[in-house]
Structures are given as structure tokens and as C-alpha cells.
N, C-alpha and C positions, 0 to 999 in steps of 0.2 A: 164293320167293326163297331160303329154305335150301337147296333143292335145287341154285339156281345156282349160291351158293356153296360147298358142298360140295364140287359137281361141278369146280368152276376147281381147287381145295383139291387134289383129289385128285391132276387131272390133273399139276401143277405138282411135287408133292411126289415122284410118280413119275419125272419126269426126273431128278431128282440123289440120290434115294434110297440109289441102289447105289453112286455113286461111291467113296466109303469101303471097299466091300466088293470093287471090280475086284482087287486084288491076290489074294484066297483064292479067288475065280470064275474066274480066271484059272488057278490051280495044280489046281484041282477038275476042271475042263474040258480042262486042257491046253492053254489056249488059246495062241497065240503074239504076243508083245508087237503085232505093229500091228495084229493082229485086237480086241486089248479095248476100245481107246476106242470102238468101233463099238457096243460094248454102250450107249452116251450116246448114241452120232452119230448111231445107228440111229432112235428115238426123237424128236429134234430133228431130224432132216433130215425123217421123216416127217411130223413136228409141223408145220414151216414150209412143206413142199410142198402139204399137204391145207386148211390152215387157212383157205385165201381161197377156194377151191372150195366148201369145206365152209358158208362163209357165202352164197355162193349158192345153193348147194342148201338151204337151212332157208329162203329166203326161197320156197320153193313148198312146204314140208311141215309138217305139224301138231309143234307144239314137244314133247309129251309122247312122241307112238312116236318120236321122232328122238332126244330123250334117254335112252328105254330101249334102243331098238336101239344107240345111242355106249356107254353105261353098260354092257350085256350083252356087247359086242365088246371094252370094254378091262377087264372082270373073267374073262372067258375067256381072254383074250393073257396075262393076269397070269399065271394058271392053268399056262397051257402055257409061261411063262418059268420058274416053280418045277419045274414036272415036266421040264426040258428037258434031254433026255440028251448033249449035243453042242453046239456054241458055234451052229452053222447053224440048228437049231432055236431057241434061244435068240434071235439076231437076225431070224428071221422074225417071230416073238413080237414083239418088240420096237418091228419094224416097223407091224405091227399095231395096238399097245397106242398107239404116236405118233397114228397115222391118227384111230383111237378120241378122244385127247387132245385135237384140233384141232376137232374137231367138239365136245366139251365145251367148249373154249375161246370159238368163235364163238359157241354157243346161249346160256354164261351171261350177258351182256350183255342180251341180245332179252329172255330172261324177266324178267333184274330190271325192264328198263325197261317191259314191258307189263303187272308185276304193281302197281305204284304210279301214281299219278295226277302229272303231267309235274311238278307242282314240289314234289312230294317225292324225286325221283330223285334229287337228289343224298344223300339220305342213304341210300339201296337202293344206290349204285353206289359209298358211300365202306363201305359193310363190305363189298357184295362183290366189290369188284375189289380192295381189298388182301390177301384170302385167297389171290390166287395168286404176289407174289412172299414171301406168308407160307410157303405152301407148300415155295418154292423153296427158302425159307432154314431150313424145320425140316427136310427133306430129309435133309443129313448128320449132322444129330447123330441124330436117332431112327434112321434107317441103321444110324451109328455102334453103337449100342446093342444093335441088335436084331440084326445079323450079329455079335457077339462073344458075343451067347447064343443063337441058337437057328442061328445059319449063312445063310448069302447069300440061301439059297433063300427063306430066310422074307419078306427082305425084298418079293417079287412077289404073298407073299400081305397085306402090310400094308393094304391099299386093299379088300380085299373086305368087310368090315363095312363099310367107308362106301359102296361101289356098292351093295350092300343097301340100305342105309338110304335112298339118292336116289332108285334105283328104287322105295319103298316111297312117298315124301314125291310123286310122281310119278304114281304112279298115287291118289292119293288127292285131288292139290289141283290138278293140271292137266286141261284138258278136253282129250277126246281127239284132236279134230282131224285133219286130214286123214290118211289112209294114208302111212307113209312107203315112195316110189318108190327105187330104186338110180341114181345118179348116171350119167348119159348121158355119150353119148362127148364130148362137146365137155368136161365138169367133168376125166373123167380126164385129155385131152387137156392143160388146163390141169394139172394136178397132176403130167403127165409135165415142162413144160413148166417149171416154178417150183422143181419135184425140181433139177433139174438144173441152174440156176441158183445154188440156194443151195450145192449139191454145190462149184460153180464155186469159188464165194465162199468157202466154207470151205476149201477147198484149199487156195486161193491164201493165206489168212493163215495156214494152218498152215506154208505154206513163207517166210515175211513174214522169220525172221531167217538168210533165206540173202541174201549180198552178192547177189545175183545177180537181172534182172529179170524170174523163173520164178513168180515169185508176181502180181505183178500180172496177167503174160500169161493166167498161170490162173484169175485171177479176173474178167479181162475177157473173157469166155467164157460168161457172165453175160450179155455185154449182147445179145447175137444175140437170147439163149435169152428174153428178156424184149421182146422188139422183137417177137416170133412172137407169144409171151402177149398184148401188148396188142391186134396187129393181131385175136385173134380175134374175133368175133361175142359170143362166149359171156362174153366180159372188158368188157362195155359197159359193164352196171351198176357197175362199179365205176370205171371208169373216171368215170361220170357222176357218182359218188360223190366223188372225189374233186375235180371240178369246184366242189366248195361248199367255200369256203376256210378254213374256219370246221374242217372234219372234216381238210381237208390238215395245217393247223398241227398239230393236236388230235394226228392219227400221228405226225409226224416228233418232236411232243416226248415221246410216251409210248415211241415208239422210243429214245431219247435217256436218258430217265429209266431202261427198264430197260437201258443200257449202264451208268449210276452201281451198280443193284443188282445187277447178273451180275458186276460188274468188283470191287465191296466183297468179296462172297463170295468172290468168287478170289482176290486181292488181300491179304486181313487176315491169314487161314492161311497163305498165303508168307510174309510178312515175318513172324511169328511163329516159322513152321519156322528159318528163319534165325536166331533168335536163342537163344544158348546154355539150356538148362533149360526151353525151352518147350514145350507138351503143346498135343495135338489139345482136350483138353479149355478149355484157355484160348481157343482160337479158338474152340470153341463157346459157351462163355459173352461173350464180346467181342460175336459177332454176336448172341447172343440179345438184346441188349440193342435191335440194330435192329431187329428182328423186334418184340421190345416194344414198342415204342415206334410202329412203327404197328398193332398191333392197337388198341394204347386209342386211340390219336387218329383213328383209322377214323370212327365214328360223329359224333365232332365236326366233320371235315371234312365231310361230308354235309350238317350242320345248317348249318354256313357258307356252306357252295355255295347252298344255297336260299334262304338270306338275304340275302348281298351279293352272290352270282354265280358260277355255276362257274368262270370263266376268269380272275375275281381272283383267286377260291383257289389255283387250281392253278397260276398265276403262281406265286403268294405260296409253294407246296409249292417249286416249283422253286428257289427265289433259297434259299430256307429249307436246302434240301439242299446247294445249293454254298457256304452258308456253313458247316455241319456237316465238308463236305469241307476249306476253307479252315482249318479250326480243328485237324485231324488235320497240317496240313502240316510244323509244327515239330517235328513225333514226334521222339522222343527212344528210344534204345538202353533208358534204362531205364523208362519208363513199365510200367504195370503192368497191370492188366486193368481195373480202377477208370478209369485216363488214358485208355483207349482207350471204352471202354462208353458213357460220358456224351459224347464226342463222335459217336461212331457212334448214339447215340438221338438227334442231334438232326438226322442226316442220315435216318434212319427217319424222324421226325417231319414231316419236310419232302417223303419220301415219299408217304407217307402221306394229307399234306392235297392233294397233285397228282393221285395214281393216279384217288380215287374223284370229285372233282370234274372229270377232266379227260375221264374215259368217260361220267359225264354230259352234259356239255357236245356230246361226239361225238352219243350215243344223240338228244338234243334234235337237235341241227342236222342230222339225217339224212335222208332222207325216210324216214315209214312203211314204205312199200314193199320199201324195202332196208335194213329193221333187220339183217337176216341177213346181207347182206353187209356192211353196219357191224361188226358183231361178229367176222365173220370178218378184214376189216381190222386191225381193234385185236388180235385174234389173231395176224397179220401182223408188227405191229409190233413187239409184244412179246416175238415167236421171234427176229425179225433182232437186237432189243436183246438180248439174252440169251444170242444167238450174238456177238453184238459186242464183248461187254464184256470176257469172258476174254481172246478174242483179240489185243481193243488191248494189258490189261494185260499179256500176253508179250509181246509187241510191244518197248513201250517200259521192258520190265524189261532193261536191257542192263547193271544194275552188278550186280556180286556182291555188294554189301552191301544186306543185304534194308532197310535203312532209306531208304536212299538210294531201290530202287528200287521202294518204295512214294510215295515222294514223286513222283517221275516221272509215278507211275498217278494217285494223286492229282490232280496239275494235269491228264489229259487227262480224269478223270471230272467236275471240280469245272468245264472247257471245257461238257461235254458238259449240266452242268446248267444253268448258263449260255444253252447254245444252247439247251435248250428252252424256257423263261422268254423269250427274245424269240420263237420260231415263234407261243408262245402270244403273244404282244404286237402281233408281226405280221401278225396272222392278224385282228384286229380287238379292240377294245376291250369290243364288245360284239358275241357272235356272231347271227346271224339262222338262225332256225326255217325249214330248208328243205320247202317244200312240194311 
């Protein structure tokens, strides 16, 4: 179970690491402004194309070679992202190190839930499924730090003492289990197929504040590419996966929840930049305070779930978050760092108690079978929330007064916590153990 979470830890910490650092990797490289976001996009588009393939393919291969072989693939892309002499090197790395990520994504799920006995999982899946949007959200400040002293490059080797260490925790407490095989034409097929999709999708809300109806067109270009995905053969299991209502609710609100934490992240550092004498360093203290606030209450959400039930808790995380969000909405020009922390911990808090009760709850009502593709699901969900969050937040940032247009974000994050709190509610009172 260390090893899962590690392994999510890493993955996660790795997609926003560098953000911080695009400006001096950019002048290093030579790169040209619409070439840098790719340096992120690259990463998250591969992250979100592989992730649901990736959890079908762990549902036929042994869990220990499939997490050395993920582990050995994204501490060599790292490798080759610090040695990288040219920005095309650099994004094929990139691309790589994603692929690598999606596949840690899907597997850490399957291990917590087959390392504990079924009604302890909720305390296995409340520490470690809140290590990956822990991950996301230490991400820029240790970035921050570590590219103003030792330079960008260093940041790609941050994550190798922990692929050590999982690979090490790996061979020593997993059995070896079946040989891991290379993913057949119908997995890639799919991953050409969801690539291109989300490519779709992100387009289209990159182009979301032109007057003009170029954005939607480009994002429903999506829907073809995803009609092909389902009709294949090789998309059943999951398709059949999602047939159990219980695991449907379970995604659309963990999708939901990380739109609240991708969109806080993006969100709290704008409206800060915006106001006179304010420092990166105040927005990293603001959000550490989320990030706080669900590590300690990680393990208590766990003990919760298994006492009075996953699906109440993770209700209860959710209602809990969008009151955190509610309580940020009167922000004020002068509030301090103090005014903002203890509201933003209490939107962690409410995080917190939904992330690990709510992949429980998934892992349970799954069948056996398709634990792997469960995991790669909830992988799934987590890349589209995460690609969602920022997005809306530009979106509906249309004032130039960063107060004003934190409030905006606000109400569509504090919507979004909301609508997951009823999927969970909708989805049954009490979910049923599918067989």
C-alpha cells in the first residue's frame, strides 16, 4: 500500500512540477510561446488518453512487473526530460513520462483495494487516494524552490529517489504474478481513439473566450471520436462497468470534486497576482493550508467510511467542500493570508473526507474482475476534473478585478461540489457489491 501511494504521489506531483519553471525552460530551449504549454499538455493529454486502456490492460497482468515496468518508464522519461537538448526531445519525454503516469494512476487503486480485507478499505483508499491531489498541489511550490536553486532541469530528476524507493517496496512485498505482455492493437486503438478526443476537448475550451462558435465546434469533435471508442469490442468491460450505478455516480462526482481542486489551484494564485504587494510565496502558503488539511484528515475519513459508510462520507466530504467554497465568497481586497487558509482548510477538509471514501466505495461495488479497469476509470475521471477545472476557471474569469473574478469561479466550483453530493445521492443510498 506504500508503494500505491507513492506511486499516485509521484505521478501527480509530476504534472505541475514545472509549471513555475516554463518561463526559464522556455528562454533555455529557445522555445516559442505556443510551443511551452505543451510542456504540461503533453503529459495530461497522454495521462488522460492511456489511463482507461491502461486499466484494462492491468486487469490480465501481474500487479508487481506492471508497476516496475510504469515505474522504470517514467524515471527514464524523467531522465531523458533533464538531459533533453531541444524542446522535441523534451516533449517526447514528456509524452512518455504521461503514458508511464496513467498506468500508476489506474494500478494504485487495485493494490490498496487487494492489499486490506474489504472493510478496511476505506481507511487504505482515505490515505491513499488523497496523496494524488496532495501531489498536485505540492507540485509548485517545491518546483518553485527547487528551479530557483539548482535550474528546471533538476526539477525531472525530483521523483527518482521515490521510483527507487517503490520499485524497491515492490519487489520486496508484492508477488510476482503473471509476466507483463505489451498492450494489443485494439488497447492502442482505444488510446489513439480517447487521445484525440480529449486533444478535441481541450482545444475547444482553450478557444471558450473567443465570441465566436469555434470552440464548441472544436470540442464536439469529441463526440465522433468517442461513439468509435465505445462501439469497440475491446471498450466492453467498461462499458459493463459502468452499467453498475453505484461506480457511474461514484466517477461523475470524483470527476466533479477534482474540477473544485484543479480550479482552487488555478484560481487562488490569480486573484492574489491581482492584488497590489502580493507574492507567489503568499499563494503557496494559502494553498498549503489545503493541502493540510487533507493529509491529517486522510486517515480519519477511512476510519469513517468503514464505520457508517463510504457513500455517507463522501456525501458528507462533498456538501463539506462547497460550504468551504460558500464561506471564501465574501472575499474581501483586504483579507490576508490567515482570511484565506482557514477557509481554503476547510474546503481540503471536505476534500479529503470524499476523495478516500468515494474510491472505496468505487473499488467495492466493482466487480473483482475489472478492478483494473475500475482504477483506470477513476484515473479517467480524475485527468478530465483536472483538465476541467482550470479551464472553466478562465472561462468565467471575464472581470479584470481579480476579486470579483474569483467569486465567479467560486460559484461554478462550489455548483460543481454540489453536483457531486447529489450523483453520490443519486446513485443510491446505499451502494450494492457487484458480482
Amino acid at each position: 500500500m506504500v508503494a500505491a501511494g507513492l506511486a499516485v504521489f509521484m505521478a501527480m506531483l509530476d504534472s505541475y512540477v514545472v509549471v513555475v519553471a516554463l518561463p526559464d525552460l522556455g528562454t533555455s530551449l529557445a522555445v516559442t510561446p505556443g510551443l511551452l504549454p505543451w510542456v504540461v499538455l503533453g503529459y495530461s493529454l497522454a495521462m488522460a488518453a492511456v489511463v482507461l486502456p491502461a486499466g484494462r490492460w492491468l486487469d490480465g497482468v501481474g500487479h508487481r512487473p506492471a508497476l516496475l515496468a510504469a515505474v522504470g518508464a517514467f524515471a527514464t522519461a524523467g531522465i531523458g526530460c533533464a538531459l533533453a537538448p531541444s524542446i522535441e526531445v523534451l516533449l517526447a519525454a514528456r509524452v512518455v513520462q504521461g503514458a508511464a503516469a496513467a498506468v500508476l494512476t489506474a494500478l494504485t487503486p487495485v493494490l490498496a483495494a487487494v492489499a486490506v480485507a474489504p472493510q478496511r478499505r476505506g481507511r487504505a483508499m482515505g490515505v491513499v487516494s488523497v496523496l494524488g491531489p496532495l501531489g498536485a498541489l505540492t507540485g509548485p511550490a517545491v518546483g518553485g524552490w527547487l528551479a530557483e536553486a539548482l535550474g528546471w532541469r533538476a526539477l525531472f530528476l525530483i521523483n527518482l529517489p521515490v521510483a527507487m524507493t517503490v520499485a524497491v517496496i515492490a519487489l520486496r512485498s508484492l508477488p510476482s504474478g503473471q509476466p507483463v505482455s505489451g498492450p494489443d492493437r485494439r488497447l492502442v486503438a482505444q488510446v489513439a481513439l480517447l487521445g484525440g478526443a480529449v486533444l478535441a476537448i481541450l482545444a475547444g475550451l482553450s478557444l471558450a473566450s473567443r465570441a465566436d462558435v469555434a470552440w464548441a465546434a472544436t470540442a464536439l469533435l469529441a463526440v465522433p471520436l468517442l461513439l468509435v471508442w465505445a462501439r469497440l469490442p475491446s471498450s466492453a468491460p467498461v462499458l459493463q462497468l459502468l452499467t453498475v450505478r453505484s461506480v457511474t455516480g461514484g466517477l461523475v462526482a470524483l470527476a466533479l470534486v477534482s474540477v473544485v481542486t484543479s480550479g482552487l489551484i488555478y484560481a487562488v494564485p490569480l486573484a492574489l497576482a491581482g492584488r497590489a504587494g502580493s507574492t507567489a510565496v503568499e499563494s503557496g502558503l494559502a494553498l498549503s493550508a489545503l493541502s493540510l488539511a487533507m493529509l491529517v484528515l486522510a486517515p480519519v475519513a477511512g476510519v469513517l467510511a468503514d464505520r457508517f459508510g463510504a457513500d455517507r462520507v463522501a456525501r458528507a466530504g462533498a456538501v463539506l467542500a462547497a460550504t468551504g467554497l460558500v464561506v471564501l465568497l465574501p472575499l474581501d481586497p483586504t483579507w490576508g493570508v490567515p482570511d484565506l487558509s482557514w477557509r481554503l482548510a476547510v474546503v481540503g477538509a471536505g476534500t479529503s473526507l470524499f476523495v478516500g471514501p468515494n474510491q472505496a466505495m468505487l473499488m467495492t461495488a466493482a466487480p473483482r474482475p475489472l478492478l483494473g479497469s475500475t482504477g483506470g476509470a477513476s484515473g479517467a475521471a480524475r485527468a478530465v476534473g483536472f483538465g476541467l477545472g482550470p479551464a472553466l476557471v478562465a472561462a468565467t474569469w471575464t472581470s479584470t478585478d481579480a476579486v470579483a473574478g474569483l467569486r465567479w469561479s467560486l460559484v461554478v466550483l462550489c455548483s460543481a461540489a454540489l453536483l457531486a453530493a447529489g450523483c453520490l445521492h443519486a446513485s443510491g443510498r446505499r451502494f450494492r457489491t457487484a458480482t
